[in-house]
C-alpha positions as CSV (number, residue, x, y, z in Angstrom):
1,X,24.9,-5.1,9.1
2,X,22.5,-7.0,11.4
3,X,21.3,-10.5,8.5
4,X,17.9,-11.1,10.0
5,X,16.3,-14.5,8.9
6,X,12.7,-15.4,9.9
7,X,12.1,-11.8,9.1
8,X,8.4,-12.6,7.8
9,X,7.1,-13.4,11.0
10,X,6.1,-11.6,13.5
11,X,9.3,-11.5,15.6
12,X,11.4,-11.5,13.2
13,X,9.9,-8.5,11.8
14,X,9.4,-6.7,14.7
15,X,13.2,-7.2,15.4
16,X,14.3,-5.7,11.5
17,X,11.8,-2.5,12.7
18,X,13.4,-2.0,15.8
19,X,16.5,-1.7,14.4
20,X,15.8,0.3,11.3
21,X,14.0,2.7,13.5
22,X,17.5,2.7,15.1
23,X,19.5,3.4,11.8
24,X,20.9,0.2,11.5
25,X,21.4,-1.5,8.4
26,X,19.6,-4.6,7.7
27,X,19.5,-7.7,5.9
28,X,16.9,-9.7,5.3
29,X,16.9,-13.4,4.3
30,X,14.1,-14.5,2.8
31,X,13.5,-17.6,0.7
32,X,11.0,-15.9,-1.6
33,X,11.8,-12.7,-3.7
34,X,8.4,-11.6,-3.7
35,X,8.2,-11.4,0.1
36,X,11.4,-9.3,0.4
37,X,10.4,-6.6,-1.7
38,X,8.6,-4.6,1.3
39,X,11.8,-5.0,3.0
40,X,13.4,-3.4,0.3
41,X,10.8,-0.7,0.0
42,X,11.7,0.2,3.7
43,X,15.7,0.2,2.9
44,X,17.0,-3.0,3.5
45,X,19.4,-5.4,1.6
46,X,17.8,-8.7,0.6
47,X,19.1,-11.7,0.5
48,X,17.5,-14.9,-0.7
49,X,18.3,-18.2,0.9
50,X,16.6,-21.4,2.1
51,X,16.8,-22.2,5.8
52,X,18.3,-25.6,4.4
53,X,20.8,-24.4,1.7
54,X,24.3,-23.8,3.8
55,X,25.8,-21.9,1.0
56,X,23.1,-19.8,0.3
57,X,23.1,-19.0,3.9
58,X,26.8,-18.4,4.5
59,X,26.4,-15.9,1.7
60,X,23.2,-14.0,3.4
61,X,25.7,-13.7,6.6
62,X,29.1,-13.3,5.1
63,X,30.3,-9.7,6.7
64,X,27.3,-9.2,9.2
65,X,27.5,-8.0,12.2
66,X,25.2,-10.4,13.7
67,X,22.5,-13.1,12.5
68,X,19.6,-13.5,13.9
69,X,18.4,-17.2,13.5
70,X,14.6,-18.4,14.1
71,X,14.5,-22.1,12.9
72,X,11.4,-23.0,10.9
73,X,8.5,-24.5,13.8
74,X,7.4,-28.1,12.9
75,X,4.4,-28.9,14.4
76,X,4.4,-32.4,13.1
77,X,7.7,-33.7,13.2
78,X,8.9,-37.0,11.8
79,X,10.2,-39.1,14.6
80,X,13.7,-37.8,15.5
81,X,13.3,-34.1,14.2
82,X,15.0,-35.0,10.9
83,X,13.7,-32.2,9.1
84,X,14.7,-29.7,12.0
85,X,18.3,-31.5,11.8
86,X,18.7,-30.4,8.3
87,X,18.1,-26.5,9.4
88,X,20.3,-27.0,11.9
89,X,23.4,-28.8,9.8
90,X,22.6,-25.9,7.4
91,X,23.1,-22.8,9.8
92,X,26.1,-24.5,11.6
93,X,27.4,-25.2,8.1
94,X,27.1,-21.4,7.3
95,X,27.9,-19.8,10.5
96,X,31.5,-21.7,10.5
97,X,31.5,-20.5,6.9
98,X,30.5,-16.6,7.3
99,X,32.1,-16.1,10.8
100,X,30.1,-13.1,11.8
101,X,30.6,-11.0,14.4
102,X,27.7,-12.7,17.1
103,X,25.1,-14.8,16.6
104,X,21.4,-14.1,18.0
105,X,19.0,-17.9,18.1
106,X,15.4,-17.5,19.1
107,X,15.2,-20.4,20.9
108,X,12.0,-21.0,23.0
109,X,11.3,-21.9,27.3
110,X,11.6,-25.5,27.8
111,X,14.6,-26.3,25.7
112,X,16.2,-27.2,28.8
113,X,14.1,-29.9,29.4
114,X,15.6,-33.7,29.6
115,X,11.8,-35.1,28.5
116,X,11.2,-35.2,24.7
117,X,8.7,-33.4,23.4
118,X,8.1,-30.8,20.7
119,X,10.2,-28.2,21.8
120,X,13.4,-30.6,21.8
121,X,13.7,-29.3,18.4
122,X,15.2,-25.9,19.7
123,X,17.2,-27.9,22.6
124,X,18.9,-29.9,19.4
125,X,19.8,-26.1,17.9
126,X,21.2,-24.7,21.2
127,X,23.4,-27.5,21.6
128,X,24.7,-27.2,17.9
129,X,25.3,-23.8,18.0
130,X,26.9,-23.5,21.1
131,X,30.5,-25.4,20.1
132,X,30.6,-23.1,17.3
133,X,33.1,-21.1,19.6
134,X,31.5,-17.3,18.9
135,X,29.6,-14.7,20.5
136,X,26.3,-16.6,21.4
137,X,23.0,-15.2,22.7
138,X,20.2,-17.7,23.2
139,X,16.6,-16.1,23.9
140,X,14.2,-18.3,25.4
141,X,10.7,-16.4,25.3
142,X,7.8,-18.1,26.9
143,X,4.7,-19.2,25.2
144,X,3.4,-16.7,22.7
145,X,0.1,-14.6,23.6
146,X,-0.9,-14.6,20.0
147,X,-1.1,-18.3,19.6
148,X,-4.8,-17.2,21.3
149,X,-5.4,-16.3,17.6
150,X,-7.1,-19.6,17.3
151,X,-9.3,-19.0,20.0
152,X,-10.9,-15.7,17.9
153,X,-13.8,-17.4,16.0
154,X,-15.2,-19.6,19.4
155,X,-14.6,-16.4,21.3
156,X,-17.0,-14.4,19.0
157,X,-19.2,-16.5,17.8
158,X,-20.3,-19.0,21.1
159,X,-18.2,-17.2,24.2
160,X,-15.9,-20.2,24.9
161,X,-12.1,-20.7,24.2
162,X,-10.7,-24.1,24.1
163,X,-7.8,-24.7,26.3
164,X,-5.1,-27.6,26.3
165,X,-3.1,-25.7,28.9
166,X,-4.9,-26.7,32.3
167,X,-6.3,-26.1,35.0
168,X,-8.1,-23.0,33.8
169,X,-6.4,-21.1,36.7
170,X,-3.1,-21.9,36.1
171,X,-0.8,-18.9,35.4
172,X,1.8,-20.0,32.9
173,X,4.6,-18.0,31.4
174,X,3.6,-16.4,28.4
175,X,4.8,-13.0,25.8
176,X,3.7,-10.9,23.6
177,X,5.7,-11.4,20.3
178,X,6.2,-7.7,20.0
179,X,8.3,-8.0,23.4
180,X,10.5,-10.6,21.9
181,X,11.0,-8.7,19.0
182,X,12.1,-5.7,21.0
183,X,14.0,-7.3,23.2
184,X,16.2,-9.1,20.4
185,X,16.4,-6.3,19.0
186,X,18.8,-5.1,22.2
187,X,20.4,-8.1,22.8
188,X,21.7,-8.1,18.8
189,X,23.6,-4.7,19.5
190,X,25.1,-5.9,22.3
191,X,28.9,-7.4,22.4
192,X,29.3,-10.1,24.7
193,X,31.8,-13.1,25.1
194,X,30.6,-16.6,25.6
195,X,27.0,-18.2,25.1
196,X,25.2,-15.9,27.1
197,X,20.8,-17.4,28.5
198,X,17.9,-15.1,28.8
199,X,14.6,-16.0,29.8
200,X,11.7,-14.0,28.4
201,X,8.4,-13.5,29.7
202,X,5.1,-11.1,29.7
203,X,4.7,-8.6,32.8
204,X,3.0,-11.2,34.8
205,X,2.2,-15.0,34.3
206,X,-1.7,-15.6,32.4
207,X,-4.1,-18.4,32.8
208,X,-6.8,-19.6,30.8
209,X,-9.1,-18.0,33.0
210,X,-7.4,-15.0,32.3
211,X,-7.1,-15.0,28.6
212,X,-11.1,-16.0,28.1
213,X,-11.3,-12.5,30.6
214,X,-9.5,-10.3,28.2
215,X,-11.0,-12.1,25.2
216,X,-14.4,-10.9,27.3
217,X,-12.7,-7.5,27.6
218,X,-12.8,-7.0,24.1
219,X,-15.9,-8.5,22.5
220,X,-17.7,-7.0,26.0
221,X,-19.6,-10.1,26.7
222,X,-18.5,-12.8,28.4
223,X,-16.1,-15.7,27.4
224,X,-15.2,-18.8,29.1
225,X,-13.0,-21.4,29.4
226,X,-13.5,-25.0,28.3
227,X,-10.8,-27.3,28.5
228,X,-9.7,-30.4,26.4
229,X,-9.1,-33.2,28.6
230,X,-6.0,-34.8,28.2
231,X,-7.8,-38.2,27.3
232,X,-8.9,-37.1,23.8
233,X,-6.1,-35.3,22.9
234,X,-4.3,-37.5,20.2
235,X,-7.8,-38.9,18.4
236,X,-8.2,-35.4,18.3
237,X,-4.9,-34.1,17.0
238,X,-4.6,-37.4,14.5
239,X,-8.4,-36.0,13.2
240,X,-7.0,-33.0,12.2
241,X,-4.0,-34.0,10.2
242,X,-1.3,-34.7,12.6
243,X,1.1,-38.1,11.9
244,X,2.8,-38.0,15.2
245,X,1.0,-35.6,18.0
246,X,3.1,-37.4,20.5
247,X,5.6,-34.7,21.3
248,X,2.9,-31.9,20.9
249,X,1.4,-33.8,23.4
250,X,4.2,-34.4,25.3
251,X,4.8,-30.6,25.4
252,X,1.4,-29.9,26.5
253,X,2.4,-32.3,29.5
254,X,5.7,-30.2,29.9
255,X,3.9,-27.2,30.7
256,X,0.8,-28.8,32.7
257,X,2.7,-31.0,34.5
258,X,5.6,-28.2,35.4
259,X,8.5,-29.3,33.7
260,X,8.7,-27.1,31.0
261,X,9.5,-23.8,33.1
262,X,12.2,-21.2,33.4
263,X,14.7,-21.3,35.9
264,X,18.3,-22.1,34.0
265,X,20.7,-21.0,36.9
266,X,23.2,-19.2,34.1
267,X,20.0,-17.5,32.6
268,X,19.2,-13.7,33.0
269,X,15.4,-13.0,33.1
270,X,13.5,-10.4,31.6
271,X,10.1,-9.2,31.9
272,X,8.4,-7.7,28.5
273,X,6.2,-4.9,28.9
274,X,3.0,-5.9,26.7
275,X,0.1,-7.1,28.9
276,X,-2.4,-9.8,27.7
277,X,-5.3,-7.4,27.0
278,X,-3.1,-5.6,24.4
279,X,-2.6,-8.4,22.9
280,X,-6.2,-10.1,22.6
281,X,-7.7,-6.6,21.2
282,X,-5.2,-6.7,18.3
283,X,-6.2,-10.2,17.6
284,X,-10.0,-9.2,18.1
């Protein structure tokens, strides 16, 4: 029994498919009822818990195989990560508890980074989980092709995608979310000793340039890049709701600057399979 949380999303889901397709029995955890009722319909066991309620938790995982784990993302953290400290007192709290087999976290590029920034939040998790003494597999995929989903309406409508990743040339590490659910879905079925690393990324690295090219691609006109310099960024985050921007912006930095990057020596890498333009026309 493989108790998949985060099953919702994208990767999560993709994950649960991969292995139903495989005959595998699965669980999903789900904090609403409603939302588990597909699940169901396609033959898994559903259990309800909050990412924050250990006992709930410890009961969704009691006599799994494996857990999958995918913390909540907080885009606008309190100063400290409290609320990502909570999640991660809860599944420590239950893991001890349910003892399964191995444990799978999605945790994200860049939690190996000494600076602070937004992505410390998965760094905090890694380190929790990693005393915990079982069978530990931590994935690390790169940045997520389909975050360009927010670039879909300035794409159609005036030809220009805004970038905060910069230069426009750069190629950064990036993944299509149906790779890191297909790849979890391998690494869950696999027994291992230890806390093993892997590092996750597309077939090859993609710049702005080349996102606003397969954004081109599929509308057939032709998109560009605009970036947002780095000056305006937290008058402009603040103006859209954020309290503290200063780690998003600080992970911006990370990834502009270099610093957030894979290259753990005790990490294996993988390459996905899903190219950029496969991605863009199922967002277009």
């Amino acid at each position: 029994m493989y108790a998949i949380t985060g099953i919702t999303g994208k990767v999560g889901g993709e994950l649960a498919k991969s292995l139903l397709a495989r005959g595998r029995p699965v669980r999903a955890v789900v904090r609403d009822a409603k939302k588990g009722e597909a699940w169901a319909k396609l033959g898994c066991e559903v259990a309800l818990a909050e990412m924050e309620d250990a006992t709930a938790l410890a009961k969704a995982f009691t006599g799994a195989t494996a857990a999958f784990i995918l913390p909540p993302s907080d885009f606008d953290p309190k100063p400290g990560y409290p609320e990502a400290q909570r999640v991660i007192d809860s599944v420590v709290s239950a893991l001890r508890a349910a003892a399964p087999a191995r444990v799978l976290c999605l945790s994200t590029i860049g939690a190996d980074a000494t600076q602070d920034n937004l992505l410390s939040q998965r760094t905090l998790m890694e380190e929790a989980l990693k005393p915990l003494g079982m069978p530990l597999t931590i994935l690390r995929p790169g940045w997520f092709i389909e975050n360009a989903l927010w670039d879909v309406p300035a794409a159609r409508g005036s030809g220009l995608i805004y970038s905060f990743l910069q230069p426009a040339e750069k190629p950064f590490p990036m993944v299509a979310t149906r790779d890191v659910g297909r790849v979890a879905a391998e690494l869950i079925q696999e027994s291992h000793s230890g806390t093993r690393i892997v590092e996750l990324e597309g077939p090859r690295r993609i710049s702005p340039n080349d996102l606003a090219a397969a954004f081109g691609r599929a509308l057939g006109k032709p998109v560009r890049v605009e970036i947002v310099t780095r000056d305006g960024w937290e008058t402009l985050f603040r103006s859209q709701g954020m309290k503290n921007p200063l780690p998003r912006i600080s992970m911006l930095d990370g990834f502009n600057e270099g610093w957030i990057e894979f290259g753990d020596r005790g990490a294996t890498s993988i390459k996905g399979r899903i190219d950029v333009d496969a991605v863009v026309a199922g967002l277009i």
